[in-house]
C-alpha positions as CSV (number, residue, x, y, z in Angstrom):
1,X,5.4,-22.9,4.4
2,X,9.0,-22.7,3.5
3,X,8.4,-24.1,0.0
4,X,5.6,-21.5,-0.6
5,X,2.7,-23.7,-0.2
6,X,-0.5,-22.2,1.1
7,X,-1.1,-23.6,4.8
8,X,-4.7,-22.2,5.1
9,X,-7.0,-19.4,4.5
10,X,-8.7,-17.2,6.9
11,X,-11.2,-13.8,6.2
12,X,-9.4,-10.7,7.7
13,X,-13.4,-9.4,9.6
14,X,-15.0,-6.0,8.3
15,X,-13.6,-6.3,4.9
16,X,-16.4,-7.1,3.1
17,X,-16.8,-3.9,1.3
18,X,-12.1,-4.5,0.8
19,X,-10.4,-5.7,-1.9
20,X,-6.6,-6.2,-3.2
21,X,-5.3,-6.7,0.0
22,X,-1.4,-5.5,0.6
23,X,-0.2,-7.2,3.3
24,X,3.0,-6.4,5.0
25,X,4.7,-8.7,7.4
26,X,6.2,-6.8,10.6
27,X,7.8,-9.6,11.9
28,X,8.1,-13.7,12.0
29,X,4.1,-13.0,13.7
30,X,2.9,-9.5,13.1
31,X,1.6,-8.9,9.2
32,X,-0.6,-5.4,8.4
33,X,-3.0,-5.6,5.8
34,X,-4.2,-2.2,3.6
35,X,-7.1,-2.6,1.2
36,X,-9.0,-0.6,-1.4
37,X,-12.5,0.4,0.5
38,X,-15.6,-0.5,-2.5
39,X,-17.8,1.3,0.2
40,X,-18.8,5.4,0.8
41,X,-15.8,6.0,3.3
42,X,-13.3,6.3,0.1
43,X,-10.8,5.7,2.8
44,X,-7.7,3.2,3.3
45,X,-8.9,0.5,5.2
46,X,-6.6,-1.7,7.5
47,X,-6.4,-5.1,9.4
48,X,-3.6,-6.2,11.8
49,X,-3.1,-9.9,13.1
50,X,-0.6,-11.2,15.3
51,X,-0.6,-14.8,14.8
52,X,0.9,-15.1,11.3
53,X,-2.3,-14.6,9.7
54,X,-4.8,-17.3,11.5
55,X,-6.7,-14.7,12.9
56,X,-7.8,-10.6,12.1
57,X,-8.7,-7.6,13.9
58,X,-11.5,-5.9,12.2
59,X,-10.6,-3.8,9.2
60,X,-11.4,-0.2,9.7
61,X,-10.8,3.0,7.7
62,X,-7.8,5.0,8.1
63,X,-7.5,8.7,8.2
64,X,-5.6,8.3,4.6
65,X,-8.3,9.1,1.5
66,X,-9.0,5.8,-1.2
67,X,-10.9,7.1,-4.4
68,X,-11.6,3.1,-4.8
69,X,-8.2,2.1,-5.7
70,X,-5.5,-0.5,-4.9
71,X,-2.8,0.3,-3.1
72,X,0.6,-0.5,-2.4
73,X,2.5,-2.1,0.9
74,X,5.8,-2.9,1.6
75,X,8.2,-3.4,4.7
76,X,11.6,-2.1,3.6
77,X,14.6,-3.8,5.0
78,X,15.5,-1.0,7.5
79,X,11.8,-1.7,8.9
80,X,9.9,1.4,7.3
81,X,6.7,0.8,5.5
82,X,6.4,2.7,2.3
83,X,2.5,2.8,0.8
84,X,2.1,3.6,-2.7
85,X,-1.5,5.9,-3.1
86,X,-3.8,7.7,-4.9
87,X,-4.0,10.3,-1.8
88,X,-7.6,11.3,-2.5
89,X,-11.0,10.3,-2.6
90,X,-12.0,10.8,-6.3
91,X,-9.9,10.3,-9.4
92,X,-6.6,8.4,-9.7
93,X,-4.7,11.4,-11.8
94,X,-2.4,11.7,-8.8
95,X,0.0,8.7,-7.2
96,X,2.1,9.4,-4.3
97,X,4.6,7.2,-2.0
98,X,4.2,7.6,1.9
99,X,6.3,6.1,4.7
100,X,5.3,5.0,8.4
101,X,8.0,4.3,11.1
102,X,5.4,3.4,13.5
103,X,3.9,0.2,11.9
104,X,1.5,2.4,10.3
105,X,-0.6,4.2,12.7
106,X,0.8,7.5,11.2
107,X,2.2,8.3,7.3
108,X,4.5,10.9,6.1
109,X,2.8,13.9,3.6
110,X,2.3,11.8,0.2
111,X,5.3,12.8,-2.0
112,X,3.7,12.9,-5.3
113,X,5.5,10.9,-8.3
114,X,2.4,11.4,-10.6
115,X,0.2,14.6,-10.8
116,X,-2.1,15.6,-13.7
117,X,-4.6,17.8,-13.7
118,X,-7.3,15.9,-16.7
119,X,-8.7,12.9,-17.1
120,X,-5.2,11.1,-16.7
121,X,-5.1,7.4,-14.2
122,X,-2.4,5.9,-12.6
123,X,-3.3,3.0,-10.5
124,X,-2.4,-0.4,-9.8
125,X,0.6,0.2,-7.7
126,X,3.5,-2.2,-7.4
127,X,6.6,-2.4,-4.7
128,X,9.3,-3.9,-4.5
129,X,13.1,-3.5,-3.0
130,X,16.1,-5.0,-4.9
131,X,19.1,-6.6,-3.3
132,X,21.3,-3.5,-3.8
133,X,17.9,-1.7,-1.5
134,X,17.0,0.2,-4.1
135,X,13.4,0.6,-4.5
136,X,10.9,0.2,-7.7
137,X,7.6,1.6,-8.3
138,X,5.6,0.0,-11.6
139,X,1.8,1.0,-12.0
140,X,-0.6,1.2,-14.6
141,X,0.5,4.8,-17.0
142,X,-3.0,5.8,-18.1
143,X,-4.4,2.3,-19.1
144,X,-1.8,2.5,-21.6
145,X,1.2,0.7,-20.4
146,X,3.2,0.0,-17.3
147,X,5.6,2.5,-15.7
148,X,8.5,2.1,-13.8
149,X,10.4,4.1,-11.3
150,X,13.7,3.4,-9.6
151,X,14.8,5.7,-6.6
152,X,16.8,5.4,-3.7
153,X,15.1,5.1,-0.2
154,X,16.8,8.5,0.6
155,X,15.0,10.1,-1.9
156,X,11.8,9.7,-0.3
157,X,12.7,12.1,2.2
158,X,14.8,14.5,0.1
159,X,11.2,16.5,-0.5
160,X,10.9,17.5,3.2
């Protein structure tokens, strides 16, 4: 409710092998949901609802590769979503940022801000977009510590 009180509860269906859900709201009704798969599809899985969260579709895999990770979500004010991702299905030594301009049925090629080649991690992403729009990126820097990245939204799509 207004003053951040939790009205209710409900189980988003088919995410029983999901967990850490990012949820995204689309609108004052509409809200996606990405999730870290625990199964053998080391895929993205998703959820919809339309009814400000009282009811789920089904969560199903995406097309985008999860190596068991947590993931990322966030509306930006001009109505993109940007994911934050370990775009593969084993190992977290790479962490990219993708964007969707169609509510996330389709993602932009992962621009990579972390990329090692060894036994490096970087999980646990965080978004968030400050009042001036700029955008921040903190994850875990190789169970070590917490990084933190700062950009502009037009530097997402200065890589294409």
């Amino acid at each position: 409710d207004a003053a951040g009180r939790v009205l209710d509860k409900a189980r988003i269906p088919g995410s029983r092998q999901t967990l850490q859900p990012a949820v995204a709201a689309l609108d004052a009704t509409r809200a996606l949901a990405m999730m870290r798969d625990t199964g053998p599809a080391n895929r993205i899985r998703m959820a919809a609802g339309d009814d400000a969260g009282a009811n789920w579709q089904d969560a199903h895999a995406t097309a985008l590769p999860n190596p068991n990770a947590s993931v990322a979500l966030l509306r930006l004010r001009d109505g993109r979503l940007l994911l934050a991702w370990n775009p593969q299905t084993a190992n977290r030594n790479k962490l990219a940022l993708s964007l969707s301009t169609d509510e996330g049925r389709s993602w932009s090629p992962p621009r990579l801000v972390e990329d090692a080649a060894g036994g490096e991690e970087f999980s646990y992403p965080a978004l968030l977009q400050g009042r001036d729009g700029t955008l921040h990126l903190a994850y875990t820097w190789q169970r070590r510590t917490i990084k933190h990245l700062a950009f502009s939204p037009s530097w997402l799509e200065s890589a294409k």
